[in-house]
N, C-alpha and C positions, 0 to 999 in steps of 0.2 A: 631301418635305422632304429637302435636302440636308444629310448630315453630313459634314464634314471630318475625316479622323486627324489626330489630333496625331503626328507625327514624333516616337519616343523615338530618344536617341543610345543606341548599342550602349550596354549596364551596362558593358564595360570600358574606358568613354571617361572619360577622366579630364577635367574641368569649366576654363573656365577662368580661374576665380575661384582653384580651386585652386594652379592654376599659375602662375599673379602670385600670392599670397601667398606661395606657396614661395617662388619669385624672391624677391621683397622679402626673408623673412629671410633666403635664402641669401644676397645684396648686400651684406646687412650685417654678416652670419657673417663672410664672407671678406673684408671691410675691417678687420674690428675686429681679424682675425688679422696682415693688412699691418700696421696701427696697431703689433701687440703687437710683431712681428715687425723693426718700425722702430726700436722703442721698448727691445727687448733689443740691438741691433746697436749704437747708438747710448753705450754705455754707459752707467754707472751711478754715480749718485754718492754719493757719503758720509752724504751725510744721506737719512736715510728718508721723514722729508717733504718733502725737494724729489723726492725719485723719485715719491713719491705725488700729487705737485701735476704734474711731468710728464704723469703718466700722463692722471691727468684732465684735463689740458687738450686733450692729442692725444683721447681719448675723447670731449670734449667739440667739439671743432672735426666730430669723425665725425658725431656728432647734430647737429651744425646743418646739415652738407650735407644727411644724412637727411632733415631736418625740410624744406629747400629742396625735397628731390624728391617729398618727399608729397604738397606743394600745388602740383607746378608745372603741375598740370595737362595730364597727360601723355593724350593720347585713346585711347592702346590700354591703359595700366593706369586709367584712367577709367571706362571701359567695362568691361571686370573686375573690380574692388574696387567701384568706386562712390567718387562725390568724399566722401559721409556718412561713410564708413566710413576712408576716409583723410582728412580734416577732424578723424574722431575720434583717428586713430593721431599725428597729428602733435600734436596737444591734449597727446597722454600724454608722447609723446617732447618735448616744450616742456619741459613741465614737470622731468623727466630729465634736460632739454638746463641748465635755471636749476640744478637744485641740483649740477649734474658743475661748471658754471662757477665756482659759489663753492666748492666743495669746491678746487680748482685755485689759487685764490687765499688761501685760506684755508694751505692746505699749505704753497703758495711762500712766502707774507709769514713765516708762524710758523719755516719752514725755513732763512729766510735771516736771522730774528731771532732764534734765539736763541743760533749762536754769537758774534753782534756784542753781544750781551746788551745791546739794546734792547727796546721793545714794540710789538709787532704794527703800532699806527698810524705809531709813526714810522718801520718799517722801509718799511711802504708810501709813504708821502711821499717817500721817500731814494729808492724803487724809481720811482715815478714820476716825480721830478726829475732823476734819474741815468741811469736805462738807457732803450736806445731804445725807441721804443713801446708802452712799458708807458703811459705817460699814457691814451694813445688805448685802451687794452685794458681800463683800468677806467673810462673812460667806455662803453663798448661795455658792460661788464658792466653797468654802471647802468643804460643803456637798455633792456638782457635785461632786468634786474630789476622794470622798469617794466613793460614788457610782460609779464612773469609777472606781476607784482602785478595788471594791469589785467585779468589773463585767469581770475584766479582768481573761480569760480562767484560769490560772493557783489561783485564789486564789478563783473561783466558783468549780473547785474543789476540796477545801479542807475543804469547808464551805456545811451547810449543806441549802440545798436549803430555808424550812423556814426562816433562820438565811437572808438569802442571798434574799429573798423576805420581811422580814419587812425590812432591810435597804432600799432597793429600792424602794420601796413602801410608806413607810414613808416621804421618803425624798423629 
């Protein structure tokens, strides 16, 4: 009977599952410090909640790239992580990704309402009729929202996975 050894790697070979995970939160460490780093240069304004709705939005723009490269299906971090386990990380960071967007919006609209001493909805109507792109940025967020509402455990499932992959996928 023939036996085969298994080939152990030297004990001080470092794995390299290890080493794309590090990668990954180092990628993200040192974006979020560019982000901070943009976002102090940039200055600062008067009111605390529009600083704070800045913040999150540049924070929030970082986790959607994130979340882009988790599932881009990358074959050398594929093969390292595995698509399960980044399927799972992007699930987490989705989630992170919908509430940094309303938190962003939430800041901005309150921020910009209350020295005009209006409320919240009509400052967003004025913001969306008046400044550029903002239209298209709270339909974007609508869509986010959709897509988190559709991805949250109890309504995946009751939906049936294609239904529940053209929304996210589309979107």
């Amino acid at each position: 009977m023939t036996t085969v050894d298994r080939v152990q790697p030297p004990p001080t070979a470092v794995r390299p599952k290890a080493v794309a995970r590090t990668g990954l939160y180092a990628l993200l460490a040192v974006n979020a410090v560019v982000v901070a780093v943009f976002f102090v240069r940039a200055g600062f304004a008067s009111n605390a909640l529009i600083v704070l709705g800045r913040l999150a939005g540049l924070y929030g723009a970082l986790l959607m790239a994130f979340q882009l490269f988790l599932v881009a299906r990358l074959p050398w971090l594929d093969r390292r992580i595995g698509m399960d386990r980044l399927t799972s990380w992007h699930r987490r960071v989705g989630f992170g990704l919908v509430w940094t967007l309303s938190a962003h919006v939430v800041f901005i609209v309150h921020g910009y309402a209350r020295p005009a001493s209006v409320g919240p909805v009509e400052e967003l109507t004025e913001l969306a009729t008046t400044a550029e792109g903002v239209l298209r940025a709270v339909v974007a967020l609508v869509l986010f929202l959709v897509v988190g509402a559709v991805s949250a455990r109890f309504a995946r499932r009751r939906l049936a996975y294609e239904t529940w992959h053209f929304v996210h996928l589309y979107t």
